[in-house]
N, C-alpha and C positions, 0 to 999 in steps of 0.2 A: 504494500500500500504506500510505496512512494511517489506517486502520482496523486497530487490533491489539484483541487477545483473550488474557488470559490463561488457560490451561491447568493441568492438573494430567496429567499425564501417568504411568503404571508402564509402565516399560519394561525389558526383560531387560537385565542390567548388562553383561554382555559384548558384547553388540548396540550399546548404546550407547557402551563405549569403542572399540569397533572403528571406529564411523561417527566419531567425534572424534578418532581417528588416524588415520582418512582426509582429514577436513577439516582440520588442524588448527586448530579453532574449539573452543568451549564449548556448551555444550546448546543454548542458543537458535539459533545461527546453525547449528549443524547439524541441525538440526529444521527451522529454516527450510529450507534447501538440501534435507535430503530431501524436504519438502513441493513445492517447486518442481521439484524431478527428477519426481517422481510426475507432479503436472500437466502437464506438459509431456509426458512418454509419453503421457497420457491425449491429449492435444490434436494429438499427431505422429499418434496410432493413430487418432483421427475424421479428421482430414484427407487420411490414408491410405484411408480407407474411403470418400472421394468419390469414388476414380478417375478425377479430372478433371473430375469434373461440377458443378463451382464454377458458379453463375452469374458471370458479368464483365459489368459495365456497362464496355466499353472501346470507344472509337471505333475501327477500325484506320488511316484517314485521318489521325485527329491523331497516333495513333504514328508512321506514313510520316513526317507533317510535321516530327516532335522530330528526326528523324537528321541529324545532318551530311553535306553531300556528299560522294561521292565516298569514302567507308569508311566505318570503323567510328566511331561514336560515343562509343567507351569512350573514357576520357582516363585518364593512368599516374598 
């Protein structure tokens, strides 16, 4: 996100202090944050809409191979 743009933005006043006592931030970072909630639904809602049908370039042989013997491979 090194690429910024300045705005001029009208926005309803009570919309605005409501979302800035939600975050409590200042215009910019709660602008920000709602910009990034937005995207983020937008990109949870297309990848909900593959239904699984991601291509995967995945080997299953070399996952077999990453596991640790004998159980599980998580570590605490």
């Amino acid at each position: 996100m090194n690429d910024m743009r300045k705005i001029t933005a009208i926005l309803p006043t009570r919309l605005l202090a409501a979302a800035q006592d939600a975050t409590g931030q200042g215009v910019t970072e709660t602008l920000r944050r709602a910009l990034e909630t937005l995207a983020h639904a937008d990109w949870s809602r297309r990848m909900l809409a593959l239904e699984g049908r991601a291509l995967l370039q995945v080997d299953l042989d070399d996952l077999r191979q990453d596991r640790t013997p004998g159980g599980s491979d998580r570590t605490a």
